[in-house]
C-alpha positions as CSV (number, residue, x, y, z in Angstrom):
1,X,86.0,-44.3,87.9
2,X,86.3,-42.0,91.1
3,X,85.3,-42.8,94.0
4,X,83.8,-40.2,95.2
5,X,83.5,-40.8,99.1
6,X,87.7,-40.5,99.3
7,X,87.3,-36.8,98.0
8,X,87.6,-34.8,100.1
9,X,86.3,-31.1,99.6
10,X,89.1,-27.7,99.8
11,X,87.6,-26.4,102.5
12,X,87.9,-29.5,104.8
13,X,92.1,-29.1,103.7
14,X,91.9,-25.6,105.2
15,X,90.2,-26.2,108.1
16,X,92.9,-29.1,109.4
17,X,96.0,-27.1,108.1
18,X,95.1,-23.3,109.0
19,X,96.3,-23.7,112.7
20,X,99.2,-25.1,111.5
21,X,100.4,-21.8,109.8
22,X,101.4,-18.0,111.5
23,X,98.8,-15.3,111.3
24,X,101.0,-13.1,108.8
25,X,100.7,-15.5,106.1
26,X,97.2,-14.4,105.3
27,X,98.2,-10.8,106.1
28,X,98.3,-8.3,103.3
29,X,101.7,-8.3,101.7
30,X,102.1,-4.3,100.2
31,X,105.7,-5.1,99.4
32,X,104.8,-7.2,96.4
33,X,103.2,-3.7,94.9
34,X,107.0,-2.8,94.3
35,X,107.4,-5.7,92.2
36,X,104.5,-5.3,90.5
37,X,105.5,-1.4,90.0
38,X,109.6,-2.4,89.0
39,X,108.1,-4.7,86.4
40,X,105.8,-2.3,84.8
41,X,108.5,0.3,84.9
42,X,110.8,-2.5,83.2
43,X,108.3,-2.9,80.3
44,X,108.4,1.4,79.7
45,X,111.9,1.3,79.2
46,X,112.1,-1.4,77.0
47,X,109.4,0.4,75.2
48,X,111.7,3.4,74.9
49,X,114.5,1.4,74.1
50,X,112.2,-0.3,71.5
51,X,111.3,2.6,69.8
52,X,114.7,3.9,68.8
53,X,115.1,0.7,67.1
54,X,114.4,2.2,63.3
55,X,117.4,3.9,63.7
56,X,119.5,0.9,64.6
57,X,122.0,-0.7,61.6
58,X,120.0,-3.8,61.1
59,X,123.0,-5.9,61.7
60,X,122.8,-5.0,65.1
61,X,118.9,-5.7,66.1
62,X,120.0,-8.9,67.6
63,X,121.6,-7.1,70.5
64,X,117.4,-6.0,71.6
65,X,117.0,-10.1,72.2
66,X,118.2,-9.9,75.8
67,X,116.4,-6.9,76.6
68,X,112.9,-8.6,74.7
69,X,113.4,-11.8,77.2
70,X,113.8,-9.6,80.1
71,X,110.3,-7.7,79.4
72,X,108.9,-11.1,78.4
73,X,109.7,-11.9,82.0
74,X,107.9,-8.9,83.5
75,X,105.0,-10.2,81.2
76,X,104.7,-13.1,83.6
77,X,105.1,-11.1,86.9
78,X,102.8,-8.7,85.9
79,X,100.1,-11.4,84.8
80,X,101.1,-13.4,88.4
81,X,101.1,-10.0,90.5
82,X,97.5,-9.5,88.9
83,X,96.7,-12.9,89.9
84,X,98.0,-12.0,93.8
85,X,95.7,-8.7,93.3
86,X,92.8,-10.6,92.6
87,X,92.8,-12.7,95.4
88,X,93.3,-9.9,98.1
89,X,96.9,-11.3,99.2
90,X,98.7,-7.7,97.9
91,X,96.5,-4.6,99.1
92,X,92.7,-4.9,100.8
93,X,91.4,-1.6,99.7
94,X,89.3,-2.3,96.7
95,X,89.5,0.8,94.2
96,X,93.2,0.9,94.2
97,X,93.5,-3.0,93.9
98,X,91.1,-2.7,91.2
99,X,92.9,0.1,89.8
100,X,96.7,-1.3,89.9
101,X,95.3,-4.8,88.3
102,X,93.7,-2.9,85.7
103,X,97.2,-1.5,83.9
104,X,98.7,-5.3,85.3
105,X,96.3,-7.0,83.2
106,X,96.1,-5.1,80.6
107,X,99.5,-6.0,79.1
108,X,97.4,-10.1,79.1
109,X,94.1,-8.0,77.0
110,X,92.2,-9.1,80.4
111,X,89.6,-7.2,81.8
112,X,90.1,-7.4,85.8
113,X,86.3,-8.1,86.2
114,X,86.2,-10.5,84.0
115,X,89.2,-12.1,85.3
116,X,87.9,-12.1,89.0
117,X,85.0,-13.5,87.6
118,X,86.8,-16.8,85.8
119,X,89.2,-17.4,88.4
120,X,88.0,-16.4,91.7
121,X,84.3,-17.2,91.4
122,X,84.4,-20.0,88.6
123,X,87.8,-21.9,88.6
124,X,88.4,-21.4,92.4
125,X,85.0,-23.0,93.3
126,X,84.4,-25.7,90.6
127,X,88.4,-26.3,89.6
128,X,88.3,-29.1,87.0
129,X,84.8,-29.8,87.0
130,X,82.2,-29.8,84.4
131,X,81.3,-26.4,85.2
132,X,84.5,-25.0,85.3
133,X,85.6,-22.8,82.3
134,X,89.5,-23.2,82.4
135,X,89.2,-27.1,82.5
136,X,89.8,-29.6,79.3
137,X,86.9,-29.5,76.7
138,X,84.9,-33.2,76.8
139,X,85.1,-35.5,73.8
140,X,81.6,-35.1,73.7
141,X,80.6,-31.5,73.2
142,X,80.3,-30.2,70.0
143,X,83.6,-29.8,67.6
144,X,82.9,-25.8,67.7
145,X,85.8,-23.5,66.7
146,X,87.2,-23.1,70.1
147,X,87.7,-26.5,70.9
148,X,88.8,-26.9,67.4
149,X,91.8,-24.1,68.5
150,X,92.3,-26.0,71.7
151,X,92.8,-28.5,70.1
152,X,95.8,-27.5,67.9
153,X,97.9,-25.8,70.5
154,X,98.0,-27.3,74.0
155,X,100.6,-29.8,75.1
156,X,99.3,-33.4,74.2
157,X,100.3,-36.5,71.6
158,X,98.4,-34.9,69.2
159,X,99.5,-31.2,68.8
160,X,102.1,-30.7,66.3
161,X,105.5,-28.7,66.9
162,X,104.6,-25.5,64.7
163,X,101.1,-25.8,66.9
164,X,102.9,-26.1,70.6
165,X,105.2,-23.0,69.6
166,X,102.2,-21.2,68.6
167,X,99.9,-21.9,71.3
168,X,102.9,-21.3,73.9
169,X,102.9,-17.6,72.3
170,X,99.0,-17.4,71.6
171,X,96.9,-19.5,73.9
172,X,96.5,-17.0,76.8
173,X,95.2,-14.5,74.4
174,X,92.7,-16.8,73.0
175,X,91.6,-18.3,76.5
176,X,91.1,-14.0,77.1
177,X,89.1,-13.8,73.8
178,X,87.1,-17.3,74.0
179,X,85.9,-16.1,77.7
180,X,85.5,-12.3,76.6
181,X,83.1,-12.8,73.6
182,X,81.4,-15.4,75.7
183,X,79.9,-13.1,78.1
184,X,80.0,-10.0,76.1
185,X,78.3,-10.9,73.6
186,X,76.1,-13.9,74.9
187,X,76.3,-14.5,78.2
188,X,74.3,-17.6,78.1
189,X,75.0,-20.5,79.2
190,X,74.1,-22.2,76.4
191,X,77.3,-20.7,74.8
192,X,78.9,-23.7,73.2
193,X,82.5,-22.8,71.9
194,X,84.1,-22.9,75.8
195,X,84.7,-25.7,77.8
196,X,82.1,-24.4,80.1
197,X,79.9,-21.6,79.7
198,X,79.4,-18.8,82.5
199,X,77.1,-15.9,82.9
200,X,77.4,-12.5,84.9
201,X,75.6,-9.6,85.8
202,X,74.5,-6.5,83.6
203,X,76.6,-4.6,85.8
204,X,79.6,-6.8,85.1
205,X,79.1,-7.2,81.5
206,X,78.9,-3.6,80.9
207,X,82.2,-3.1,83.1
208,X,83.8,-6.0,81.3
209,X,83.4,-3.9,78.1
210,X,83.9,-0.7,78.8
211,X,87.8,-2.1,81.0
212,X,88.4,-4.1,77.8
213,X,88.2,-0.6,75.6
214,X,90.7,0.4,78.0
215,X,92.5,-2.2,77.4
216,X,92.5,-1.7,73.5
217,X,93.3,1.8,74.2
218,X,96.6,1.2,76.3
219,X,97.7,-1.1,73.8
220,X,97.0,0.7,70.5
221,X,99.4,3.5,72.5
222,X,102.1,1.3,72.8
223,X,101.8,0.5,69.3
224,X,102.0,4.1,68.2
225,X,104.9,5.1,70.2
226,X,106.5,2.2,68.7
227,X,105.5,4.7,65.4
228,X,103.9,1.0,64.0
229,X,107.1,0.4,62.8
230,X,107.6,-3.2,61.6
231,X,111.1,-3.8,63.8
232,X,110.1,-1.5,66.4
233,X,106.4,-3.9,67.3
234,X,108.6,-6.9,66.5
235,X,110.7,-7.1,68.9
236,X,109.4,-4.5,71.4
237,X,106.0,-5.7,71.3
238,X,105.3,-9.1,69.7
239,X,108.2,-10.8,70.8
240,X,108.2,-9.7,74.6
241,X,104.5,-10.8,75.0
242,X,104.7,-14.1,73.1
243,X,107.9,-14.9,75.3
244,X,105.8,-13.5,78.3
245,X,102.7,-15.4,77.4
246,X,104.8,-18.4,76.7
247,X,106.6,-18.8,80.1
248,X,102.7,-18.1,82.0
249,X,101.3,-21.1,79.8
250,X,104.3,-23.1,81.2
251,X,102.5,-23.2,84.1
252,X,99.4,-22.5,83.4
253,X,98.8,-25.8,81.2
254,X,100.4,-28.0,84.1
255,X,98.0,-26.4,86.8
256,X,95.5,-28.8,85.7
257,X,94.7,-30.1,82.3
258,X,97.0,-33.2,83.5
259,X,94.5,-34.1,86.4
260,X,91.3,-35.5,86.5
261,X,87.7,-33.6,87.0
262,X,86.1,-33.9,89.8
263,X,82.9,-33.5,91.3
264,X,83.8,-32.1,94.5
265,X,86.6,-29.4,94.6
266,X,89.3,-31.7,95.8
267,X,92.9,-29.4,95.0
268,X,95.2,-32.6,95.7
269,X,93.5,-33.8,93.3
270,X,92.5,-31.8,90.4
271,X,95.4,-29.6,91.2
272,X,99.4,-29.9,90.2
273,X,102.5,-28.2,92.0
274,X,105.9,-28.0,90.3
275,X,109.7,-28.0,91.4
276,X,111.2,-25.7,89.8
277,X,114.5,-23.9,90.4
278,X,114.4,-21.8,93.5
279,X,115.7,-18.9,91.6
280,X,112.2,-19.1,89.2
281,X,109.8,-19.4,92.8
282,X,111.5,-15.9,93.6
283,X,111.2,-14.9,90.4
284,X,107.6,-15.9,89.7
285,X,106.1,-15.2,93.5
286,X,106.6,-18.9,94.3
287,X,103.6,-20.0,91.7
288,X,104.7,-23.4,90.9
289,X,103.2,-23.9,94.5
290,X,99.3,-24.4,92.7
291,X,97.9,-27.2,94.9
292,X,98.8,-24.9,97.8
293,X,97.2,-21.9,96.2
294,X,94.1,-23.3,95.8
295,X,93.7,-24.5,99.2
296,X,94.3,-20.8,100.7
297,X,93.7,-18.5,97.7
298,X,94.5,-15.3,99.6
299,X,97.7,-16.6,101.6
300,X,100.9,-14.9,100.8
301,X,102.9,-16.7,98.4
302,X,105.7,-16.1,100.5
303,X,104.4,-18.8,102.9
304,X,103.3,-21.5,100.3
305,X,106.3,-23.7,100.9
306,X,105.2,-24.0,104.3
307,X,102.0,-25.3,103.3
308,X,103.8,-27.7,100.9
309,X,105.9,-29.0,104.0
310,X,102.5,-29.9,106.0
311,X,100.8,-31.8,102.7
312,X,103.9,-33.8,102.7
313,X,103.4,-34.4,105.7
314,X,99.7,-34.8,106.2
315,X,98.7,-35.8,102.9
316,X,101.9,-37.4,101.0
317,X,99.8,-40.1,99.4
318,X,97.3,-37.5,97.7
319,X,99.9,-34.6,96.8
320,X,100.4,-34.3,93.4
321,X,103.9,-33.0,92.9
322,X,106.3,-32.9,90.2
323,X,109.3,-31.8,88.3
324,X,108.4,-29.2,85.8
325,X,110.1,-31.4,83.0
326,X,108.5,-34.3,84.5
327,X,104.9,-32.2,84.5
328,X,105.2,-31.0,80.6
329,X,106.6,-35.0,79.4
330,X,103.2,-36.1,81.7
331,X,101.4,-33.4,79.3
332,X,103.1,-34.4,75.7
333,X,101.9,-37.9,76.2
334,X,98.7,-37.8,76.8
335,X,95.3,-36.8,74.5
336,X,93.7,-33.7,75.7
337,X,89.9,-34.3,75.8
338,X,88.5,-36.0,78.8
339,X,86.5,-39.2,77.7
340,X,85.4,-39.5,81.5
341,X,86.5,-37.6,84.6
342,X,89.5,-39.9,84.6
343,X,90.1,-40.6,81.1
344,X,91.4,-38.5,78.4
345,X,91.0,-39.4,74.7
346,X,92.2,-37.6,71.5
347,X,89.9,-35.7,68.6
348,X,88.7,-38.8,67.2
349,X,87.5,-40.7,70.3
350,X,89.8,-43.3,69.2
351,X,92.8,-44.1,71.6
352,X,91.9,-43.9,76.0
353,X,94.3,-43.1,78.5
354,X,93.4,-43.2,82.3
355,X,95.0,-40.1,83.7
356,X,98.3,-40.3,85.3
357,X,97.7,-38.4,88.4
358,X,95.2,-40.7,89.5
359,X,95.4,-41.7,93.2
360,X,96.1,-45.1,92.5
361,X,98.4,-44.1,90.3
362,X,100.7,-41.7,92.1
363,X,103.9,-43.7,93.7
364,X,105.6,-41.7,96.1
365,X,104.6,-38.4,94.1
366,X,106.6,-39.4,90.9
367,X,105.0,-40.8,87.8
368,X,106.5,-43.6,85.9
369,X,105.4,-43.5,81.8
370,X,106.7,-47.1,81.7
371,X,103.3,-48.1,84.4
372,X,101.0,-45.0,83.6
373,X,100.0,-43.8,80.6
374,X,99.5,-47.3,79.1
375,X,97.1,-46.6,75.8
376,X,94.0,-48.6,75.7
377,X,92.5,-48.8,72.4
């Protein structure tokens, strides 16, 4: 069990470490507009490109492979530059922000308002608690459809390979959908097929809706200047967002579904940050750096490896901080479900595992599979 007296809450984390950092990091960073824009413009031409391919001797479609991974990399800077929009650490005027993340998201079928809603006023301020709709679904609640999903496509002991390759490509789209129908066509929170339902206002519902036909709408155009020609949405469509999807979940499943819940919003806690090659921080706007995201939310990324520098410094006990590979063996060998907020279980409730990123369990930030993720059945 946690102890929930050595919690200590996010806010606290900010308040000691915020003096400690320059004034420009929480500034408004414009420049990452241009990424956001050269990305975009990257997806266009290989949209053009894409829809030529008909006309291509089949022999040769291969050749469209490298040009489908590099617009299933703008897939992930788009969905990550969305992610920066949200949070206020790009532009401060609201209309264009909410404008710009719009087309950004679009490409992830995610309504910005109901995006802002899950992560900024949900995840950010319960992360991996019970109420907190992105976190593991509890052995406990009801085997509805969507855990049932969950279930077959995240990272754990259980998931098959067919599943893993298919939730890599798929799962962001269903954690869009699951939260989407949710509110849009509930919003109760009595809605029992997420890990944790949420409600919003009338206001936001209706805008939810009406950004999501938007959404439809920018899509369905891409697919009929792609003349719904099999080859054409294959690998100009399809591929480029599964790989784009793919390479977000990469990180996205690490964030969090490897820590324990808490009760109090503790990020070096319920929170994960990666090493990764430099080369994929610039790439990606330096997400691998999560822990230190969810301590200042609106900071420019360009100055989270200074804040990983002062929790090794300050907190080095607490930090929990990995090698990607390291992260994604961590996830492979455990069950998915939490049994408790530090246990995780399978479907059938029969095999517990006490979390490996447990306090105690953490030896100078590296996690040993030979000590920690002994199986208790």
């Amino acid at each position: 069990m946690i102890n929930e007296q050595l919690l200590i809450h996010q806010a606290a984390y900010a308040k000691t470490l915020r003096p400690l950092l320059p004034a420009e990091a929480f500034a408004a960073d414009p420049r990452k507009l241009i990424v956001l824009l050269l990305n975009l413009g990257i997806l266009i031409v290989g949209w053009t490109i894409a829809s030529d391919l008909s006309h291509w001797n089949p022999v040769l479609l291969w050749l469209f492979l490298p040009i489908a991974i590099v617009m299933g990399n703008s897939v992930i800077v788009l969905l990550f530059s969305a992610h920066a929009l949200v949070h206020g650490s790009v532009i401060k005027n609201s209309r264009l922000n909410h404008g710009i993340n719009l087309l950004a998201l679009a490409v992830g079928w995610m309504p910005p308002t109901l995006w802002k809603v899950i992560h900024n006023r949900e995840h950010h301020t319960k992360t991996n608690s019970l109420s907190d709709p992105d976190r593991n679904y509890l052995h406990e609640q009801p085997n509805t459809w969507g855990k049932w999903i969950q279930n077959q496509l995240v990272p754990s002991a259980e998931v098959s390979t067919f599943g893993l390759i298919l939730g890599m490509a798929t799962a962001w789209g269903f954690h869009g959908f699951r939260n989407l129908t949710s509110v849009v066509l509930f919003n109760l929170k009595s809605v029992d097929y997420v890990p944790a339902a949420f409600t919003v206002s009338p206001k936001e519902r209706w805008t939810i809706a009406q950004e999501y036909l938007v959404v439809v709408a920018l899509h369905l155009s891409v697919i009929a200047y792609l003349d719904f020609d099999l080859s054409q949405l294959l690998l100009g469509y399809f591929l480029p967002i599964a790989i784009g999807y793919a390479g977000a979940m990469f990180y996205i499943f690490t964030n969090h579904m490897g820590c324990q819940m808490t009760s109090i919003n503790d990020p070096l806690v319920n929170s994960l940050s990666l090493r990764v090659p430099k080369f994929f921080d610039r790439l990606h706007l330096n997400f691998s750096y999560h822990t230190e995201h969810h301590i200042f939310p609106g900071m420019n990324s360009d100055y989270y490896p200074m804040v990983q520098d002062l929790l090794k410094t300050h907190y080095p006990e607490r930090f929990n901080l990995l090698d990607a590979g390291e992260a994604w063996r961590l996830l492979m060998q455990t069950p998915r479900h939490y049994q408790g907020s530090n246990t995780f279980t399978n479907w059938s409730g029969e095999e517990s595992v006490s979390c490996p990123l447990s306090e105690n369990k953490l030896k100078e930030n590296k996690f040993s599979p030979s000590c920690d993720s002994t199986l208790h059945t």
